[in-house]
N, C-alpha and C positions, 0 to 999 in steps of 0.2 A: 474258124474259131475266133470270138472275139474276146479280147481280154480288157478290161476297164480298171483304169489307174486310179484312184482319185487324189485331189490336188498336192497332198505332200510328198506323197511317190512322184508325182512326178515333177515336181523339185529336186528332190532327192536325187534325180537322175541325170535330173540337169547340173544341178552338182557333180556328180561322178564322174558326169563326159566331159567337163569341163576338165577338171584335176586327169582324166584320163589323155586328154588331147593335148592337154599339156607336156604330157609324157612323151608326145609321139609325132607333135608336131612338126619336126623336121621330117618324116616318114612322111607325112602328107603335103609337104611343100616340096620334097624330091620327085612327088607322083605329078605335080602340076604341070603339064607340059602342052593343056590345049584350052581356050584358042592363044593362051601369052603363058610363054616360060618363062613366068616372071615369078617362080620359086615360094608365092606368098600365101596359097591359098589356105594353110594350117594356120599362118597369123591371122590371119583374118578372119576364118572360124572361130577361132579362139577367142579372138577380140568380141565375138557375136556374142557367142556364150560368155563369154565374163560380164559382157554387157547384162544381159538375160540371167545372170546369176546376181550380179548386183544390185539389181532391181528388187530380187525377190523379198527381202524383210519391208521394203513397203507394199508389195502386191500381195504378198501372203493370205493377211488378216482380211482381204477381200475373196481371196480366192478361195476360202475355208470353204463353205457352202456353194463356189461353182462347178462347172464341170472341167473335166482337163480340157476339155475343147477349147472353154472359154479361157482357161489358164493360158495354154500355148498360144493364143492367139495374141493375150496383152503382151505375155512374154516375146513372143516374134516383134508386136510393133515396136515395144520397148528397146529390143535388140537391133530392130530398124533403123531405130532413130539415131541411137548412137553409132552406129558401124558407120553413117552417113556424115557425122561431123567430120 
């Protein structure tokens, strides 16, 4: 079954997991134990996605007429870039 998002859902959703991960990120920095238990992997998710959320009021009005495809991929580099500073 294929289900097809298009661009504001799935913003919306990158919103949601964002504000959800937020919730629960110590839950996934307690899970972190391979290859370094170094307790941070929920911060740093989190940091991806805020990245990739704050991006989005300049990506948007581009991404009206893309596909999610193309969405998630600015939004990954987007979120690349900054996890990397």
């Amino acid at each position: 079954m294929t289900i097809e998002l298009d661009s504001q859902t799935f913003a919306d959703m990158l919103r949601q997991g964002a504000v959800q991960l937020g919730r629960d990120k110590k839950v996934v920095n307690d899970l972190n134990v391979f290859p370094i238990p170094d307790g941070d992997t929920g911060d740093n998710m989190l940091m991806t996605l805020k990245a990739g959320c704050a991006a989005l009021p300049t990506l948007e009005p581009s991404l009206r007429g893309g596909t999610t495809k193309q969405s998630s991929q600015t939004l990954s580099d987007t979120a690349s870039a900054a996890s990397s500073i």
